[in-house]
C-alpha positions as CSV (number, residue, x, y, z in Angstrom):
1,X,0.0,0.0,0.0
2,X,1.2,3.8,-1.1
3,X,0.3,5.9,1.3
4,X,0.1,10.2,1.0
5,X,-1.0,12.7,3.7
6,X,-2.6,16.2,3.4
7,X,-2.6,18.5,6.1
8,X,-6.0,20.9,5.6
9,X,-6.4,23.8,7.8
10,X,-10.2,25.5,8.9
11,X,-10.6,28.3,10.4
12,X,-13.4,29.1,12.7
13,X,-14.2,32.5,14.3
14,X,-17.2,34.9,14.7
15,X,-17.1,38.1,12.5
16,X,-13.4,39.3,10.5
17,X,-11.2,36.6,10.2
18,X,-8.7,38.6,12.4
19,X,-4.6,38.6,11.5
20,X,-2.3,36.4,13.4
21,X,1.3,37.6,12.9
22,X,0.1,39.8,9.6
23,X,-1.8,36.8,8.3
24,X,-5.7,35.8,8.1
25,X,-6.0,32.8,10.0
26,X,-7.0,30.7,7.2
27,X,-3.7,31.4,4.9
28,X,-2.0,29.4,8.2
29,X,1.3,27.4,6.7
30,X,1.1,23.9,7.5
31,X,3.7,21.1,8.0
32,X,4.8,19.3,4.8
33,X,3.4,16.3,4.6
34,X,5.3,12.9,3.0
35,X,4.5,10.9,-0.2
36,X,5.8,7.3,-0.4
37,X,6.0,5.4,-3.4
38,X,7.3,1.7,-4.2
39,X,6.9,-1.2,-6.5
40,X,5.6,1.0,-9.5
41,X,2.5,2.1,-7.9
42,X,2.5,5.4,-6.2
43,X,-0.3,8.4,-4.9
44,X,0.4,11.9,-4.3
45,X,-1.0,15.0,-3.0
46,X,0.2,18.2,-2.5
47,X,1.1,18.7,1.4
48,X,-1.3,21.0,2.4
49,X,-4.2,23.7,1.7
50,X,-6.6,25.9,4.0
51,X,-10.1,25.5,3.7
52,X,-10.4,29.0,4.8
53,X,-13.1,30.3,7.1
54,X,-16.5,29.4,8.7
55,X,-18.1,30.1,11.3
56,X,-20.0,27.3,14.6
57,X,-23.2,25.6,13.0
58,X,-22.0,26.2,9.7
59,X,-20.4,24.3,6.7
60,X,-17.0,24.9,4.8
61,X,-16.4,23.5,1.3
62,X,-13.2,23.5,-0.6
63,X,-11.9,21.5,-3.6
64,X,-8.6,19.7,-2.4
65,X,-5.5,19.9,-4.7
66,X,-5.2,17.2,-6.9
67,X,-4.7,13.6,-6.1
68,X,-2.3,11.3,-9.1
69,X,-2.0,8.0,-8.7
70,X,0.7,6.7,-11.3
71,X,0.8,3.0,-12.1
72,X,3.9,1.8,-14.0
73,X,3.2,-2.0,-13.8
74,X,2.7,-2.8,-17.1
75,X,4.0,-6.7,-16.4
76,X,0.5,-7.1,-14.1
77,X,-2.2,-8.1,-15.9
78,X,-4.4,-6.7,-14.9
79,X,-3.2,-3.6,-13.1
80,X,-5.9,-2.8,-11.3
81,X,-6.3,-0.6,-8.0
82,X,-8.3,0.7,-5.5
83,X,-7.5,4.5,-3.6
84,X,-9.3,5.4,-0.6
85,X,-9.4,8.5,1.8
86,X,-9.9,8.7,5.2
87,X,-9.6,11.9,7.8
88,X,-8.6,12.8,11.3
89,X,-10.3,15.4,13.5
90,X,-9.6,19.2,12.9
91,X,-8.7,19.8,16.0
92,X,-7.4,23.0,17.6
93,X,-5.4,24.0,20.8
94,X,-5.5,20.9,23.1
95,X,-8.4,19.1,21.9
96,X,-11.7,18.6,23.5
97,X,-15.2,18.3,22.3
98,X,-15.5,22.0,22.1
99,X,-12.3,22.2,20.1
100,X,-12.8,19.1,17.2
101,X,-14.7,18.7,14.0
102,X,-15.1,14.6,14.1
103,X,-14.4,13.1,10.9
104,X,-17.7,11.8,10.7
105,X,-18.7,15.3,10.0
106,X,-16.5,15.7,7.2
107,X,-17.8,14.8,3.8
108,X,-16.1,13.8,1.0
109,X,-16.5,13.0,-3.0
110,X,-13.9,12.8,-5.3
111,X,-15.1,14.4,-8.3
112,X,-14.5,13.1,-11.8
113,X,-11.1,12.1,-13.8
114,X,-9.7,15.5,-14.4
115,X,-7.0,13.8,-16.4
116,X,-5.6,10.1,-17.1
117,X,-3.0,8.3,-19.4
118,X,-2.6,4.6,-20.2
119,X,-6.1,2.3,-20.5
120,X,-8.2,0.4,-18.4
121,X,-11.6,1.3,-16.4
122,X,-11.8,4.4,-14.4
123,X,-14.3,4.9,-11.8
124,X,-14.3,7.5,-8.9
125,X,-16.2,6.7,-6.1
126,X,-18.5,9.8,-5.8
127,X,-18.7,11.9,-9.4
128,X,-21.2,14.6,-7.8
129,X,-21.7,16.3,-4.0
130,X,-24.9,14.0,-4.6
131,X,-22.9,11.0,-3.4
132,X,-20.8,12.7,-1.0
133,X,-20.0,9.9,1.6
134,X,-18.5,11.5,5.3
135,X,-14.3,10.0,6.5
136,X,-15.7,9.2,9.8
137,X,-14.4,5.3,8.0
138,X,-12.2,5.0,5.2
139,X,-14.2,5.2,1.7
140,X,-12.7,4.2,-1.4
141,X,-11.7,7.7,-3.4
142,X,-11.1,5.8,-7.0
143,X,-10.7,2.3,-8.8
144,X,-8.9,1.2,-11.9
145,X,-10.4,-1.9,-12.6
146,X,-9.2,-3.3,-15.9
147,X,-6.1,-2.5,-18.2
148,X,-2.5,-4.0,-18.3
149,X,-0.7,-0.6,-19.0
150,X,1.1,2.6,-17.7
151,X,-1.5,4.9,-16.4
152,X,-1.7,8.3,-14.4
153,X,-5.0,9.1,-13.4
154,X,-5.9,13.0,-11.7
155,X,-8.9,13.7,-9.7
156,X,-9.5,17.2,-7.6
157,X,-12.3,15.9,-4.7
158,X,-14.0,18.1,-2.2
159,X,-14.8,18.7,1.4
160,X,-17.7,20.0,2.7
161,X,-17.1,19.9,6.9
162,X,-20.1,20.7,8.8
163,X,-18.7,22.7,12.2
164,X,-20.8,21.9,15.3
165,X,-22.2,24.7,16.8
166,X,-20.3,25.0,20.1
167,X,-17.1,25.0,18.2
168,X,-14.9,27.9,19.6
169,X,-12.6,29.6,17.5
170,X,-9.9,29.0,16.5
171,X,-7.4,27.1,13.6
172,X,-8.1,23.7,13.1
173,X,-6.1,21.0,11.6
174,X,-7.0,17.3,10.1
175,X,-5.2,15.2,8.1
176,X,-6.8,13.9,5.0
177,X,-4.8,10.5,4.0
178,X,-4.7,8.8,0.3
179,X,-3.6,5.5,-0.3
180,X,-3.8,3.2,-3.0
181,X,-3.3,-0.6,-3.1
């Protein structure tokens, strides 16, 4: 298994996203975050983005950067795979139920092929919002299920994280993980 982590920042606040050290809250930098890759098959995603802002009992969407899975093992026949995606918490400060978006309350769908190489089948695992599944388990983010050769395949999904309402403020930090098998 390949495995690649995105760090995604929220922000949550009441009123004007206020400046921490001359920057919004939600342009926060985030830690890089790694990409493995081995045996041919390999996923990767930028290391992180910012959702930007919301406020408590409200939602935040944002289209992540996109997700390549390359597949240079033309010898397997067939080459199929499967990706999935799975979250953490946004948490802030120290934690607490006050201070974390569960990951069931983080949706997720991955949006069509927004480009691919090579052959085989290509099926994401939720083309529209309308079958938006939430990370509170992992879900599978995209298949390849026929097709023997070289393929890259590029899809941009979308979060939609619905904030509880007695969220405080604050910058909150998840990490969405990729991996393909």
């Amino acid at each position: 298994m390949r495995i690649s982590a995105l760090l995604v920042g929220l922000l949550l606040g009441v009123g004007p996203v206020p400046a921490v050290d001359g920057q919004a809250w939600g342009r926060a930098t985030l830690a890089t975050a790694p990409t493995v890759q081995a045996d041919g098959l390999s996923i990767t995603v930028p290391a992180s983005i910012s959702l930007g802002a919301g406020t408590p009992g409200g939602t935040v969407t944002g289209s992540l950067p996109r997700v390549t899975v390359e597949d240079f093992r033309s010898a397997v026949n067939p080459n199929a795979w499967t990706a999935t995606a799975s979250a953490t918490a946004f948490v802030t400060g120290p934690g607490g139920p006050d201070r974390t978006v569960a990951p069931s309350q983080v949706a997720y769908w991955s949006g069509p092929v927004v480009r691919s190489t090579g052959g085989g089948t290509l099926l994401p695992g939720q083309p529209t919002a309308a079958q938006a599944v939430t990370l509170g388990a992992p879900r599978v983010a995209f298949r390849k299920t026929t097709g023997n050769a070289n393929n890259t395949v590029r899809w941009s999904p979308t979060l939609r994280v619905t904030i509880p309402s007695g969220a405080v403020a604050g910058t909150y930090v998840a990490t969405i993980t990729h991996s393909v098998a």
